[in-house]
Backbone as numpy.savetxt, mean C-alpha at the origin, in Angstrom:
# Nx Ny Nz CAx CAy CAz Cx Cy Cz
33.80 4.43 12.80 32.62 4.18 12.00 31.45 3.86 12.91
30.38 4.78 12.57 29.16 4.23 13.18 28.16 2.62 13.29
27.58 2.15 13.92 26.68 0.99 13.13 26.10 1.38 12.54
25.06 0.81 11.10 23.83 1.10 10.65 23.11 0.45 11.66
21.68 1.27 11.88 20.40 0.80 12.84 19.92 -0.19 11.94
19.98 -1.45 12.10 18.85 -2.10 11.16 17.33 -1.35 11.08
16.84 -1.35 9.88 15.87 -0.57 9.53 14.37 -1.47 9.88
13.81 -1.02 11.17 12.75 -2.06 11.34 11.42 -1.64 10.42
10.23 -2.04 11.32 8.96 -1.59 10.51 8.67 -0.20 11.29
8.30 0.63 10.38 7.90 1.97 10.76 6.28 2.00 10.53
5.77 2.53 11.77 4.30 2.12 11.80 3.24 3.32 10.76
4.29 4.46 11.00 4.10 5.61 10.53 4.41 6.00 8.96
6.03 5.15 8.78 5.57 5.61 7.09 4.64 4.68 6.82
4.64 3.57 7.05 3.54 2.33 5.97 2.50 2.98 6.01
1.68 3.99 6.89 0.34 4.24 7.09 0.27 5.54 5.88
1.54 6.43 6.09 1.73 7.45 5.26 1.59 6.89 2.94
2.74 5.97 3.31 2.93 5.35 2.31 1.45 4.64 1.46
0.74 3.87 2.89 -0.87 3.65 2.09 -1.33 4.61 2.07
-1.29 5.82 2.17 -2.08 6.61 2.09 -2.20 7.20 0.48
-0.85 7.27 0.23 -0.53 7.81 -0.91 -0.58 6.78 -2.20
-0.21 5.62 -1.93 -0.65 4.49 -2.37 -2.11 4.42 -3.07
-3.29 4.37 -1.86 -4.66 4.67 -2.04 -5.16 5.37 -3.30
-4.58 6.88 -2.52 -4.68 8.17 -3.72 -3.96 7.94 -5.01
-3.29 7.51 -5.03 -2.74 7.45 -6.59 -3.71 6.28 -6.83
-3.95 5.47 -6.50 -4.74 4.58 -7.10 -6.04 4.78 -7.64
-7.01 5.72 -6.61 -8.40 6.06 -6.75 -7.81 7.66 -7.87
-6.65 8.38 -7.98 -6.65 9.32 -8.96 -6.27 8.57 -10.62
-5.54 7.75 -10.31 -5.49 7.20 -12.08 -7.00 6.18 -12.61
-7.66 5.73 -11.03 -8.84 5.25 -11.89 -10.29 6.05 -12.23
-9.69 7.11 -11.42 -10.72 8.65 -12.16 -10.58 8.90 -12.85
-9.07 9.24 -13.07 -8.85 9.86 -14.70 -8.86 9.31 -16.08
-8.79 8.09 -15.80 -9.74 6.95 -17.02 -10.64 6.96 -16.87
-11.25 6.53 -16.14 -13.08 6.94 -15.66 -13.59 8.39 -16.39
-13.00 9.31 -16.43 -13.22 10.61 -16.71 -12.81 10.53 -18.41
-12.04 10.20 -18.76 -11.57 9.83 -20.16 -12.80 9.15 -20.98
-12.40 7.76 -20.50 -13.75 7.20 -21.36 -14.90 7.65 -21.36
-15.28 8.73 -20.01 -16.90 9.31 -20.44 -17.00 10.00 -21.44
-16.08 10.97 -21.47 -15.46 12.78 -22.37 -15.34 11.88 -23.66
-14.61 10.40 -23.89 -14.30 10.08 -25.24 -14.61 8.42 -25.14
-16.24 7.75 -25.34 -16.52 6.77 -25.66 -16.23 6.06 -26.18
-15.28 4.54 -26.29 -14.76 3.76 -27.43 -15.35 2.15 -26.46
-14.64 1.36 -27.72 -15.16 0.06 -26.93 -13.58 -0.08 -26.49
-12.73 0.16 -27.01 -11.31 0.02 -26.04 -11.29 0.77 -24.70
-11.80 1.45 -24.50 -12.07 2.41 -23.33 -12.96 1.71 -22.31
-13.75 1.26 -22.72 -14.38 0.41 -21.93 -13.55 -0.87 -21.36
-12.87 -1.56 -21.99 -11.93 -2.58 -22.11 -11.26 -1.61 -20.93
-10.47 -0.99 -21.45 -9.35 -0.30 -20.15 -10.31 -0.03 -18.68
-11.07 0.33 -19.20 -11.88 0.86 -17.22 -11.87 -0.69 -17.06
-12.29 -1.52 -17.76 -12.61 -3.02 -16.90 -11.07 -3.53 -15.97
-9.81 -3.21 -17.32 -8.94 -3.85 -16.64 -8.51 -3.36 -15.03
-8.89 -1.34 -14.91 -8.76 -0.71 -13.96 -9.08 -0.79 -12.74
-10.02 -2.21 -12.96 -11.33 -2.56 -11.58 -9.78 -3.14 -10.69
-9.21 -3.77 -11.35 -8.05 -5.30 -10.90 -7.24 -3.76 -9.76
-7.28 -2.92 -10.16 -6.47 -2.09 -9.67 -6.79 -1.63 -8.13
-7.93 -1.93 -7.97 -8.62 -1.64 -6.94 -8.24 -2.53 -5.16
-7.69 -3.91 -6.01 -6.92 -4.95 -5.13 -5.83 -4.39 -4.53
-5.08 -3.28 -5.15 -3.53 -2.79 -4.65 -3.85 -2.60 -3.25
-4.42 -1.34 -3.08 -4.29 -0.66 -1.75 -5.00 -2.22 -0.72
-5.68 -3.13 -0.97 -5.57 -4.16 0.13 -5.13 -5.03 0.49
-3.98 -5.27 -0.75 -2.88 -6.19 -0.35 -2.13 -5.64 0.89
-1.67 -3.90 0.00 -0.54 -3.28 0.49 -1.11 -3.17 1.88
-2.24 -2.88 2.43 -2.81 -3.11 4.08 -2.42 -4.34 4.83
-2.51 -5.16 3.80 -2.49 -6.60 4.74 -1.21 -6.97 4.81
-0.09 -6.12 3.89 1.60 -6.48 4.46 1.86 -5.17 5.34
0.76 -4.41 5.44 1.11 -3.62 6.93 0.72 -4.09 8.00
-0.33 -4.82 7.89 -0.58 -6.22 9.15 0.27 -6.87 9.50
0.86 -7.53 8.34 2.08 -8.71 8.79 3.17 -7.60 9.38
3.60 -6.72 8.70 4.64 -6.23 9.15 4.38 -5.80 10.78
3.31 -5.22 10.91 3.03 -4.51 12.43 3.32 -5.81 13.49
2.57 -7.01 12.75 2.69 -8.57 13.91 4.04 -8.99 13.74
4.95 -8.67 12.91 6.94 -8.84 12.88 7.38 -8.13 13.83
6.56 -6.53 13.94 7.12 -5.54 15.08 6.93 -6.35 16.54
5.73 -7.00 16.74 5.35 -7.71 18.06 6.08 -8.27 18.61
6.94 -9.29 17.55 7.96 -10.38 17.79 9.18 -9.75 18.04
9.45 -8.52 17.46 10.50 -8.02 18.30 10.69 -7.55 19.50
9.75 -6.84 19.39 9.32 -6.16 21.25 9.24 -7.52 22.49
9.25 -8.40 21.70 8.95 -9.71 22.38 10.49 -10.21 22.54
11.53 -10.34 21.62 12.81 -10.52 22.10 13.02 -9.60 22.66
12.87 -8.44 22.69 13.59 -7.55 23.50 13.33 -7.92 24.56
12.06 -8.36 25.60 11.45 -8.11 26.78 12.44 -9.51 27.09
12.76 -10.40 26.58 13.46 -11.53 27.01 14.82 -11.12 27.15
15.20 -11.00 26.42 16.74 -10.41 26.90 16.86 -9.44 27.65
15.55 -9.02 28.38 15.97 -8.00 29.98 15.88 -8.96 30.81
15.56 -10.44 30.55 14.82 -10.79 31.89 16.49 -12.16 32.46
Protein backbone atom coordinates (compact mmCIF):
# COMPACT_ATOMS: atom_id res chain seq x y z
CA UNK A 1 0.00 0.00 0.00
CA UNK A 2 1.05 3.39 -0.91
CA UNK A 3 1.01 6.56 1.66
CA UNK A 4 -1.57 9.23 0.99
CA UNK A 5 0.50 12.69 0.38
CA UNK A 6 -1.14 14.84 2.91
CA UNK A 7 -2.93 17.33 0.78
CA UNK A 8 -1.20 20.76 1.43
CA UNK A 9 -2.18 24.30 0.12
CA UNK A 10 -2.08 24.50 -3.60
CA UNK A 11 -1.18 28.00 -4.63
CA UNK A 12 -2.57 27.33 -8.02
CA UNK A 13 -5.94 25.80 -7.53
CA UNK A 14 -7.04 28.52 -4.78
CA UNK A 15 -6.10 31.21 -7.43
CA UNK A 16 -7.98 29.05 -10.16
CA UNK A 17 -10.81 28.29 -7.72
CA UNK A 18 -11.11 32.38 -6.94
CA UNK A 19 -11.25 32.86 -10.10
CA UNK A 20 -14.24 30.99 -10.78
CA UNK A 21 -15.59 31.84 -7.53
CA UNK A 22 -15.41 35.70 -8.66
CA UNK A 23 -17.21 34.85 -12.00
CA UNK A 24 -19.98 33.05 -10.73
CA UNK A 25 -20.47 35.66 -8.39
CA UNK A 26 -20.30 38.87 -10.70
CA UNK A 27 -22.55 36.35 -13.37
CA UNK A 28 -25.56 35.63 -10.91
CA UNK A 29 -25.42 39.35 -9.81
CA UNK A 30 -25.87 40.36 -13.54
CA UNK A 31 -28.38 38.19 -14.18
CA UNK A 32 -30.64 39.67 -11.47
CA UNK A 33 -29.40 42.96 -12.30
CA UNK A 34 -30.57 42.20 -15.85
CA UNK A 35 -33.93 40.68 -14.57
CA UNK A 36 -35.12 43.39 -12.48
CA UNK A 37 -34.40 45.98 -15.31
CA UNK A 38 -36.38 43.70 -18.27
CA UNK A 39 -39.12 43.14 -15.25
CA UNK A 40 -39.51 46.06 -12.54
CA UNK A 41 -41.12 45.01 -9.13
CA UNK A 42 -40.51 46.29 -5.65
CA UNK A 43 -39.48 42.57 -4.75
CA UNK A 44 -36.88 42.83 -7.35
CA UNK A 45 -35.51 45.58 -6.01
CA UNK A 46 -35.49 43.91 -2.53
CA UNK A 47 -33.52 40.92 -4.21
CA UNK A 48 -30.72 43.19 -6.05
CA UNK A 49 -30.30 44.82 -2.46
CA UNK A 50 -29.88 41.46 -0.81
CA UNK A 51 -27.29 40.61 -3.92
CA UNK A 52 -24.96 43.61 -2.82
CA UNK A 53 -24.07 41.09 0.58
CA UNK A 54 -22.88 38.84 -2.22
CA UNK A 55 -20.26 40.90 -3.27
CA UNK A 56 -18.27 40.08 0.27
CA UNK A 57 -17.74 36.29 -1.05
CA UNK A 58 -14.94 36.61 -3.41
CA UNK A 59 -13.00 38.73 -0.39
CA UNK A 60 -13.31 36.58 2.24
CA UNK A 61 -12.48 33.65 -0.08
CA UNK A 62 -8.99 35.91 -0.91
CA UNK A 63 -8.20 36.44 2.52
CA UNK A 64 -8.34 32.43 3.38
CA UNK A 65 -5.98 32.30 0.39
CA UNK A 66 -3.74 34.63 2.42
CA UNK A 67 -3.92 32.61 5.48
CA UNK A 68 -3.55 29.56 3.66
CA UNK A 69 -0.38 30.81 1.49
CA UNK A 70 1.21 32.14 5.29
CA UNK A 71 0.35 28.04 6.59
CA UNK A 72 2.45 27.15 3.33
CA UNK A 73 5.43 29.47 4.91
CA UNK A 74 5.34 27.56 8.13
CA UNK A 75 5.87 24.54 6.41
CA UNK A 76 8.71 25.34 4.22
CA UNK A 77 9.94 26.56 7.53
CA UNK A 78 9.83 23.00 9.23
CA UNK A 79 11.16 21.58 6.47
CA UNK A 80 14.38 23.89 6.38
CA UNK A 81 14.79 22.74 10.16
CA UNK A 82 14.77 19.29 9.85
CA UNK A 83 17.74 19.56 7.21
CA UNK A 84 19.69 21.38 9.58
Amino acid sequence: MSKKKKSGFDPFKAVVSHGALTAGTIGSIGTAGHINQTMPSATGHRVMAGMDTLKVVPTVHAASIGIGSLGMLGDVEKKVRRRK
